[in-house]
N, C-alpha and C positions, 0 to 999 in steps of 0.2 A: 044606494043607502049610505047614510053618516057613518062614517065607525066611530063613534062618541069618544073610546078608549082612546084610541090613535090620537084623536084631536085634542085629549086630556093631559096627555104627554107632551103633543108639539109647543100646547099652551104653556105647560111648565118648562120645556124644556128654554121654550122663547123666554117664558118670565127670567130666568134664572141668567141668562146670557144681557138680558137686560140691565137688570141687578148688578151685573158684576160688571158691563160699560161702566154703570152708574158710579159704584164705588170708585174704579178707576181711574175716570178720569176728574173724578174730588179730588185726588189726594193731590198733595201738593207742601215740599218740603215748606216746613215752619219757621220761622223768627229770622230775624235781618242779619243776621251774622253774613262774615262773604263764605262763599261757597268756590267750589269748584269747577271746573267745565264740565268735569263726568257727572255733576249733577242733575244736566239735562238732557242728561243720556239712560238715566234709569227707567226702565220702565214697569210701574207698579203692577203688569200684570205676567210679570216674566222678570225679576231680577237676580241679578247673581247667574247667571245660567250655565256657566262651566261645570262640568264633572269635578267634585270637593275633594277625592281622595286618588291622586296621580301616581302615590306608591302601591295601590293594588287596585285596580281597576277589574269591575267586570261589566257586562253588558246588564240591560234592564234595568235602569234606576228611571225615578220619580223626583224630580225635582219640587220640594213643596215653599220655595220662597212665593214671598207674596201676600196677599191685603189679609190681614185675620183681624179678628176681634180682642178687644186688649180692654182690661178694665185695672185700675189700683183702687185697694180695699185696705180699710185696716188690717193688721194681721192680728189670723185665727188660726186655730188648729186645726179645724174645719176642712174638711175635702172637697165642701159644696160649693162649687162658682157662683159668683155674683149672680143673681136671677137677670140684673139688665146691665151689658158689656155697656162702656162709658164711648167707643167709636172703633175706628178700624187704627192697626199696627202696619207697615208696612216692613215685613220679616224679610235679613233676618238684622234690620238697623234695629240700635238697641233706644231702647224708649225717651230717653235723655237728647238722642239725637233729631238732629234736621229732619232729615230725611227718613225718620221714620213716620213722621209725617203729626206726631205727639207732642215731642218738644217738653216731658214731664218729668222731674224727679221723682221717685221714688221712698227712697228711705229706709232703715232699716226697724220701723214700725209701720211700714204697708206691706201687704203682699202684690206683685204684678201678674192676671191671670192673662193667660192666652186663650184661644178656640179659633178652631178651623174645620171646616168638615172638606173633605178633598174626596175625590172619586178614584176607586180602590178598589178593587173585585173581590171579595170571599172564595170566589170557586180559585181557586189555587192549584195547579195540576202538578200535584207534590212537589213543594215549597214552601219555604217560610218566609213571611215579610218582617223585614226588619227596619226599623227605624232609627236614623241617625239625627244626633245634632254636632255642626260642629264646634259648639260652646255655649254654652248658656252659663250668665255670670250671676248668683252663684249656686244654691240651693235649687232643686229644683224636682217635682214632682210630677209626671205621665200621667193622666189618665187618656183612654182609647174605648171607645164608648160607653163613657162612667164610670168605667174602673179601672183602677189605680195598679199601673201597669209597672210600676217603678220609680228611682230617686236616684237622683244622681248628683254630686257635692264635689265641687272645683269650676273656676272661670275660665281655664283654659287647656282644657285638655277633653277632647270626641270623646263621645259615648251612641250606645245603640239600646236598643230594647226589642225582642222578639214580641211581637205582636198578634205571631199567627192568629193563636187562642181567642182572641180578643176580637177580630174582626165580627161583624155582624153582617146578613144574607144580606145579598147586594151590593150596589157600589158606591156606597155613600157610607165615610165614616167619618166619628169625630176624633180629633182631638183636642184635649186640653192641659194645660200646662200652669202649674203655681208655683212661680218662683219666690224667691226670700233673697237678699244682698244686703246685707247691711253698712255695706259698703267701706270708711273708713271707722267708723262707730265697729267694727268684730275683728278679728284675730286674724281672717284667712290673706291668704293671697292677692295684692286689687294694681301692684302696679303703681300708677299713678294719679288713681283713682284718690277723691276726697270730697268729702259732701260741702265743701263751700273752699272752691277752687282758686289758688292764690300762688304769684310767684311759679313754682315749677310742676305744681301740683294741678292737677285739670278734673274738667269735669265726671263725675258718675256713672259708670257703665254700666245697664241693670238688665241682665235676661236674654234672649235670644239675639248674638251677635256674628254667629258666623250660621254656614246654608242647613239647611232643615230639608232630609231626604229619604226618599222609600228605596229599597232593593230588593229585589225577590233571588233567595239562594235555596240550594237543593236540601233537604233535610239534615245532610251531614256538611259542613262550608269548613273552608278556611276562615280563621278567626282574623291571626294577624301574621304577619312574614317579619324577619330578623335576616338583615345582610350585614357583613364586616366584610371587606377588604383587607388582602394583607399583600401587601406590592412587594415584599422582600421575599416570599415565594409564589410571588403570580397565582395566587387563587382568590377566592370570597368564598366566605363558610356561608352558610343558609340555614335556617332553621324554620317553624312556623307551628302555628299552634290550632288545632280544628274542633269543632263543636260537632257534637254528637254521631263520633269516630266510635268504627269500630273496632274489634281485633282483628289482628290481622292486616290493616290498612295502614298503606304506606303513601310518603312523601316523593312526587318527581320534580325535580329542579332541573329546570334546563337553563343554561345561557346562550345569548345569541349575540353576534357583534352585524348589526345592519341588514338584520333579516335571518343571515346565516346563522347555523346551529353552533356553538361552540364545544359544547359539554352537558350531561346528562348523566346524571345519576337518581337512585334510590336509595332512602334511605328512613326506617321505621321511624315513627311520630313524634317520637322523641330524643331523633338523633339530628346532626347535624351534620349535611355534607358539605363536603369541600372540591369547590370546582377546579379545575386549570383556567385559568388565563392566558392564550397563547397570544403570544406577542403583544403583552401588555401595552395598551397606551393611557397613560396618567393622567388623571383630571385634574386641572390645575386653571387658575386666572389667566383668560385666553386661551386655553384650550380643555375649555371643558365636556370633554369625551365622556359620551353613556353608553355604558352599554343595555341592553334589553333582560328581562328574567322573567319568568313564568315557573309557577307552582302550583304543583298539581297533585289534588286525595284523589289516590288510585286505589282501588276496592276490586280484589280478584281480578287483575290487567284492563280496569275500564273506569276511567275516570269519573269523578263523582263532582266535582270541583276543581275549579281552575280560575287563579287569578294573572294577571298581568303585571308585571314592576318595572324598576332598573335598577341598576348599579353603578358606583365607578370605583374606579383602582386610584385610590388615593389614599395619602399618612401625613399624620399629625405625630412631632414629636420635639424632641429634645436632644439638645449633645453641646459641648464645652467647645469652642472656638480654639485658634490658635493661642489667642492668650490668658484661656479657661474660663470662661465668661459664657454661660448656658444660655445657647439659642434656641429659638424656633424656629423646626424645621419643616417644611413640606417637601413630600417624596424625596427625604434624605437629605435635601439640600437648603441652605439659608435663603429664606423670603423673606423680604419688613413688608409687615402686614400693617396696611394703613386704612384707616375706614372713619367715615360716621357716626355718631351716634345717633340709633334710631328710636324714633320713640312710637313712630307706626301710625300714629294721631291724623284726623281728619277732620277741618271744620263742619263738613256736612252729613259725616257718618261717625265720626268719633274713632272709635277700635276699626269700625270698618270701614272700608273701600270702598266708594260708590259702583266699579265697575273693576272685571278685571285688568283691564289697560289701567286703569290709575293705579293697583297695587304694580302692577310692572313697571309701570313709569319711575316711579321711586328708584327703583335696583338697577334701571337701565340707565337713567340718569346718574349716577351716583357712579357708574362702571366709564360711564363718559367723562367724567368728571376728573378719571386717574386712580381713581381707589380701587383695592383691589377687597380690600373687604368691610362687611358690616358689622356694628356690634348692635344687633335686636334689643333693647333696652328695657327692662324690668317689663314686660309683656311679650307675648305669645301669638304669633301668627299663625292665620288660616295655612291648611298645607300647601296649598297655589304657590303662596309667597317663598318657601324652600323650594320647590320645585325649581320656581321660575330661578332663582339664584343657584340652582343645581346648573338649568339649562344656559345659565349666561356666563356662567364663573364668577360668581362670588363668595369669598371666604365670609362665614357668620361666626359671631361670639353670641351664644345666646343665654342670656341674664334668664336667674328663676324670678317672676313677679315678685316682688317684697310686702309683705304685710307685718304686721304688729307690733309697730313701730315703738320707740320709749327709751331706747338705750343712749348713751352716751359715745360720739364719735371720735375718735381723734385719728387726722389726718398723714401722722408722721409715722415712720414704722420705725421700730427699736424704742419708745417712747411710753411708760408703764403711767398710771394713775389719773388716766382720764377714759379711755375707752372701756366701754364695757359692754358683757354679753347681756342679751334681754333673759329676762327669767319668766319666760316664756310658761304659760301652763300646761299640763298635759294634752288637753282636748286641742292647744296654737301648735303644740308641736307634731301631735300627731297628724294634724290637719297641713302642716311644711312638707311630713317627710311622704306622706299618699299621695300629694299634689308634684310635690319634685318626680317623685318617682312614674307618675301618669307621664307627664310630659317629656322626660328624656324616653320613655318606651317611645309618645306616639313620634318622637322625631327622630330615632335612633338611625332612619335608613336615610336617611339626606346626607349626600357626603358632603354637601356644604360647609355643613355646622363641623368645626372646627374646635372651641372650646366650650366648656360648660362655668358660667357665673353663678355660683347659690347665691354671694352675697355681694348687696353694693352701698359703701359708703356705713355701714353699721345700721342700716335701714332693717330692724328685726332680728338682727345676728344674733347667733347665739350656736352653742356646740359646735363652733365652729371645727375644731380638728376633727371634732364625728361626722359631720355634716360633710367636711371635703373628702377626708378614708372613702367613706363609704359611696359618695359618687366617683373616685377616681377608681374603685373596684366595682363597680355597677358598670361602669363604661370606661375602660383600660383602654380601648381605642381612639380616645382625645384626652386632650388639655384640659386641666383642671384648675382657674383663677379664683380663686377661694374664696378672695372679699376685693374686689376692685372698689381701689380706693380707701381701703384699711374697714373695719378692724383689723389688722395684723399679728397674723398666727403662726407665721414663716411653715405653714403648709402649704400643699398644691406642688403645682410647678410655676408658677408664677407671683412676682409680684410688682403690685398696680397700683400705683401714683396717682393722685389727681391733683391738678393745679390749674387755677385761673388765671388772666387767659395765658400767661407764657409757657413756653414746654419745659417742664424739669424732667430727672429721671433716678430712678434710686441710682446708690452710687455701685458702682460696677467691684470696688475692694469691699465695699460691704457686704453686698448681696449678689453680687453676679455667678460666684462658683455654686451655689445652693439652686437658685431658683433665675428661670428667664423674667429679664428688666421690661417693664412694661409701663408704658403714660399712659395710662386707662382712659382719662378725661384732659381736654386745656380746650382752648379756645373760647369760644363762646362769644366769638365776635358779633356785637347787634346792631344792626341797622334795621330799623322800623321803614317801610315803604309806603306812604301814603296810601287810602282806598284799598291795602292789601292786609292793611292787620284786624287782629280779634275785637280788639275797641281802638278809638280813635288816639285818646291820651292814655297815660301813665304806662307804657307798654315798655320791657326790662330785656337786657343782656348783662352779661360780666362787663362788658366796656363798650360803650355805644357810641357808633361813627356818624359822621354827618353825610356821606358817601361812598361811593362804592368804589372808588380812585385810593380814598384813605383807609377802609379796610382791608382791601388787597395786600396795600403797601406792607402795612403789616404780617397780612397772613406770610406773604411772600419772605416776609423776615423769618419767622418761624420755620418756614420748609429750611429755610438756611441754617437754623437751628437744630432740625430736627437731623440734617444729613451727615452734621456732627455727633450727634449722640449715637448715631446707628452706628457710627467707625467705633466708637467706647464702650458700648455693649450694648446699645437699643434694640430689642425683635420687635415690639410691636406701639402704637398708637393711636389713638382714636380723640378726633375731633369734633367739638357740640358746637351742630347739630346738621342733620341731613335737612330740617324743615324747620320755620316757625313753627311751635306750635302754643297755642292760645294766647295770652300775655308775653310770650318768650319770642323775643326778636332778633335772635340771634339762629337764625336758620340761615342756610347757604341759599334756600328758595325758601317763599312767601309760603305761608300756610296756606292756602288756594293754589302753589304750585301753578303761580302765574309768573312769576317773576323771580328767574335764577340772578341773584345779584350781582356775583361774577362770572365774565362770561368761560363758555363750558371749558372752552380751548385752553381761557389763560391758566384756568385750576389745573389743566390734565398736564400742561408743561414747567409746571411749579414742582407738580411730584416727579415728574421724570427722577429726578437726581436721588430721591428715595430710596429708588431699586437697580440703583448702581449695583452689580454681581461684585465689583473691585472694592467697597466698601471695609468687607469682611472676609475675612481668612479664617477658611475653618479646619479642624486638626486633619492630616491625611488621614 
């Protein structure tokens, strides 16, 4: 006999598997721009596929990148999705890009919707499911089968939503998603973002750009974990924060060095322990030592929750040299930190990465190259991206995005009647100080990150002396460069020069006893490479070469330059750019990161002379 049922299901389950070959193998990155090699390594029915959150890791996640439905509508106030989606999205490229398979602007009079339905179980064997993204640019509103599950407002900083409630019997649920960006038309945060992209400004980032994922935790979870290092008495304090704790329930932290157990303590929910470090070893460029960590809700001696992390024993700080002139120091000792400037930009993904090799490639590249650190540029990267520069050693300066632009620049410090602070509205500021504050939480445990940028170049500045206080007491365990590149508030601990392309450096009698000397920017050597750029003509650098014989020659001047000012008071440096990116041809590699134009060796033996130890003499 038939079983009619059974063969009801095979049919759909076959339709359904057909359907989504079909989708699959459509899609297909859009418009002629050049691309990258990990372009055709994407695969639309499985992208992005790493584990997103490497500082707290548990088992059982849902990976949901991949083909959804996407439509742009005028914008309403409306919760109701378009009735007919306009094609498929390829998540979590942002709609503007190649590779998400759309290639459309947005606006900030459309709305962009999303919808997916993914296979999910209801039956939950007590559990909650919880939904992450890890950014959506910018506004943006959850529904989870029709109802509006949440909101969530900033381009770069995770969020989650407890969904339990909301799932519907069986394994088939929806989601849908309306976001808003108004890109450089509103107040918020966007980077480098501008709706008609020109000179240093690039394209529109609109909606879901980093991974889209499901977790199942136990009723009561760990929220988020808090580690600090302090190398001058060999511990790390730990903290962490849990949902739906009760009394009575405490905190265990253990640390581990390569398996082994190091230390283990308790401590109630809103305490913080502080571990030993026995025989500390210091992470440092070239030797970047992790150690392991694990935190655990224990309820009546029987854990409830348990996440995975690491650590490392590293410091960022400050101290007056032999001839009082404030350096920067790592683990107590003087480094010149010499780096990139990163702008994180991709011809075929934009904000995002085609694969995770191509976000590694950048840092790995860049660590070959001699540098020993990055400066992440007015945007925000996926967590992968610290990580991986946790695991390679490299030191980051990470800039807060810049939005609300208007003010008045002036590039010289000690210099009154032309810079000014923007007079920012209540709703631009309040929306600066939630967004800063999101994002130094979600990055707080990467010891990578080394100093914090609010402001760069006068791009939105404004309170500034509030704006640096209150992040150098929000995070006392880094560096604080206040406005790279001025406006100049002689706050922070730093201050950051910019000049094109030659290296200046503030003067060491003016400002060296108060604050460490910093060239935030110079360089910006361009050479355009055939077949490798954004468009064929009008493509811009600070000063553009006919070869790669003749930019050398100069950069090579400059390291001669630079090994002078480090003997006079120089800590730190940073040269534009790690990459082409769009119009901007003045990258060390081709925007497609086909074509490093000098080769790796000769840049890594230019810096040698940098990180001469004999350079500087610091006080006993």
């Amino acid at each position: 006999m038939i079983n009619f049922r059974l063969l009801s299901i095979l049919l759909f389950a076959l339709t359904g598997v057909a359907s989504s070959l079909a989708q699959t193998t459509s899609w297909k990155p859009v418009g002629d721009k050049i691309k990258t090699q990990w372009a055709s390594q994407v695969d639309p029915a499985k992208p992005l596929t790493e584990y997103p959150r490497p500082q707290m890791i548990r088992p059982g996640w849902q990976n949901l990148n991949g083909l959804w439905d996407y439509a742009i509508a005028p914008k309403t106030i409306s919760d109701t999705p378009p009735a007919k989606f306009d094609g498929k999205i390829l998540v979590p490229f942002a709609v503007e890009s190649s590779l998400s398979g759309v290639g459309r602007t947005v606006g900030k009079d459309s709305l962009l919707w999303y919808r997916t339905t993914v296979s999910f179980s209801s039956k939950l064997k007590n559990e909650r499911a919880l939904l992450h993204f890890g950014a959506v640019d910018w506004l943006c509103d959850v529904y989870i089968n029709g109802k509006r599950v949440g909101s969530h407002q900033g381009g770069y900083d995770p969020f989650y939503f407890d969904i339990t409630s909301l799932l519907v019997e069986g394994t088939q649920q929806e989601i849908v998603l309306r976001v808003w960006d108004p890109s450089s038309d509103g107040p918020q945060p966007r980077g480098k973002q501008i709706k008609e992209p020109k000179g240093i400004w690039y394209t529109p980032v609109t909606g879901i750009w980093q991974t889209v994922w499901l977790e199942k935790v136990p009723p009561s979870y760990i929220e988020t974990t808090k580690n600090t290092p302090d190398i001058d008495k060999n511990i790390v304090r730990v903290s962490a924060t849990a949902k739906n704790a009760e009394a009575g329930d405490l905190l265990r932290i253990r640390t581990w060095d390569r398996n082994a157990l190091m230390s283990e303590k308790e401590v109630p929910l809103d305490g913080t322990a502080e571990l030993p470090v026995v025989n500390t070893i210091l992470w440092e460029p070239g030797k970047p030592y992790l150690y392991e960590l694990t935190v655990a809700l224990v309820r009546k001696k029987r854990v409830v929750d348990e996440v995975k992390s690491y650590f490392a024993m590293r410091k960022i700080s400050r101290q007056a040299d032999a001839q009082g002139v404030q350096r920067m120091l790592l683990n107590n000792k003087f480094v010149f930190q010499y780096g990139p400037l990163d702008q994180g930009w991709w011809p075929d993904g934009l904000y995002t990465a085609p694969t995770d090799s191509a976000l590694l490639f950048d840092i790995q590249k860049t660590r070959d190259m001699g540098f020993n650190m990055i400066r992440k540029h007015v945007k925000v990267e996926p967590a992968r991206w610290y990580y991986h520069c946790d695991r390679l050693g490299m030191l980051v300066w990470q800039d807060m995005p810049s939005g609300d632009l208007g003010n008045r620049w002036e590039t010289r410090p000690g210099v009154e009647g032309r810079g000014t602070e923007q007079n920012r509205t209540s709703l631009s500021e309040s929306i600066f100080r939630r967004e800063w504050k999101a994002i130094m939480d979600a990055l707080h445990n990467f010891p990578s990150i080394v100093v914090w940028v609010p402001f760069n170049e006068a791009w939105g500045q404004f309170k500034t002396e509030d704006i640096t206080k209150w992040t150098m007491d929000y995070d006392p365990s880094r560096l604080v460069n206040s406005a790279s590149g001025g406006n100049f508030h002689f706050v922070g601990d730093i201050i950051d020069l910019h000049n094109y392309p030659m290296p200046v450096m503030p003067s060491p009698k003016l400002y060296g006893k108060d604050q460490v000397l910093v060239l935030g920017e110079f360089g910006g050597l361009g050479l355009p490479v055939p077949s490798h750029t954004w468009q064929q003509k009008d493509n811009w650098g600070y000063q553009t070469f006919k070869n790669a014989d003749e930019l050398f020659s100069t950069y090579e001047g400059y390291m001669e330059t630079l090994t002078d000012m480090i003997r006079r008071g120089l800590s730190a440096a940073i040269y534009t750019q790690t990459t082409d990116v769009e119009i901007e041809t003045n990258g060390l590699m081709t925007y497609d990161r086909e074509v490093i134009k000098v080769p790796v060796k000769k840049l890594e033996a230019s810096h040698k002379s940098l990180y001469d130890k004999t350079l500087v003499e610091m006080k006993e």
